[in-house]
N, C-alpha and C positions, 0 to 999 in steps of 0.2 A: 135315045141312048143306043150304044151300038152292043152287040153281044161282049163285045172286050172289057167295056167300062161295067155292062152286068154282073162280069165270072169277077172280075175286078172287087166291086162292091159289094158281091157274099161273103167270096174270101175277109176280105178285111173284116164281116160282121161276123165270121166263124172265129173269129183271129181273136178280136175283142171277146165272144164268148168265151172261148178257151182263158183268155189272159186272163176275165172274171172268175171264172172257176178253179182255177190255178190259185189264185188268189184267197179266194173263200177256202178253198182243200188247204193253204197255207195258216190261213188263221185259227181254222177250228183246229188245225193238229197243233198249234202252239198252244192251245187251251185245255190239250188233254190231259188228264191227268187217271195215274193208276191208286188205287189204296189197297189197303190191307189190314185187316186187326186181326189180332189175335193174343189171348193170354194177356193180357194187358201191354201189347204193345200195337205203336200204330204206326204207320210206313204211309206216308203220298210219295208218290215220285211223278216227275213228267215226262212227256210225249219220247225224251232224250236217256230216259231211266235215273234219271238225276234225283237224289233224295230232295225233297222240298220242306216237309215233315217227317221229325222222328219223336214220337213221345214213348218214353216206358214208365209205368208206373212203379212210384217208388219201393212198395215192395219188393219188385223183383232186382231194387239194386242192392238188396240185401242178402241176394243168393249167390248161386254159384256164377265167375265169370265165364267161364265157356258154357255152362246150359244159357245163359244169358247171349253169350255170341250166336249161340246158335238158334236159341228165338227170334233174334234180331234177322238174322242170315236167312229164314225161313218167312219171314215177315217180310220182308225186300224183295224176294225171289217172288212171292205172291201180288203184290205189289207191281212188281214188272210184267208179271205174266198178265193181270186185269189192263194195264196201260195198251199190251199191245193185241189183245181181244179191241180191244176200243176202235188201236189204230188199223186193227184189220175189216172194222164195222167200217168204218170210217172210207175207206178206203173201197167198198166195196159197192157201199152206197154213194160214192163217186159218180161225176160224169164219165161218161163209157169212153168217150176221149182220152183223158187223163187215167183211167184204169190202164188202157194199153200203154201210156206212157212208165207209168210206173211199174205195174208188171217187166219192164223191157229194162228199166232202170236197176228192180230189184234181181234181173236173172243175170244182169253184168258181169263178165268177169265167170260166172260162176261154171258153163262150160269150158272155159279155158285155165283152170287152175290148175296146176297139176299139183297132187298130194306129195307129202315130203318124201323123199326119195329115203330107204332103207339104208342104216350102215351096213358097211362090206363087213363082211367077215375075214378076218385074219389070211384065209385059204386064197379068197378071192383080191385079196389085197396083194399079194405075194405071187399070185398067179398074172393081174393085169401086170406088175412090173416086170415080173419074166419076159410076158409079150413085147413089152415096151422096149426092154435093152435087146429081145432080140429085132424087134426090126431095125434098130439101129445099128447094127452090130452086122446086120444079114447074116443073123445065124438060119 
């Protein structure tokens, strides 16, 4: 074999590694799943923060509806937060390959966002058109 067909046939064995692992990092985060109990309610959701289960015990559908929204609301949010400890385990314990991909994946975008631009205020609203008619105007 020449050096060519060598560099050749690791790459493609690093190639297949990676797609393997891509693949397994794929399946186990479609399996994950977050929960929560509390006060007699119960919350799963998955890898996607998607409710899967919601059970509340029927006592508390005898109480109040918003103390009830809000057990529920605090039950989901805990819920979410267990799913993505999991998917940060998960991901951490990755192949070291795929950590730099996804790190690289998850910082996207995020130095170039610019935050929402403040409204004018009335002064400065009334001052850029000043500018405006006068340079058309060549005052």
């Amino acid at each position: 074999m020449t050096a060519r067909s060598d560099w050749n046939q690791e790459v493609q064995q690093q190639l297949e590694h990676l797609r393997a692992a891509s693949e397994q990092l794929t399946r186990d985060a479609a399996l994950l799943r977050g929960s929560s109990v509390s006060r007699g309610i119960t919350v799963e959701v998955d890898s996607s923060g998607d409710i899967l289960t919601l059970h509340i015990a029927p006592s508390l559908m005898r109480g109040d509806s918003t103390q009830l929204a809000a057990l529920i609301r605090d039950c989901y949010k805990a819920a979410r937060a267990d799913v993505a400890a999991k998917s940060q385990h998960l991901i951490a314990t990755a192949d070291p390959h795929l950590k730099e991909s996804l790190a690289a994946i998850a910082s996207f975008g995020k130095a170039t966002q610019n935050p929402m631009p403040r409204a004018l205020t009335d002064e400065e609203i009334q001052a850029a058109d000043d500018e405006y008619f006068r340079s058309l105007n060549g005052w």
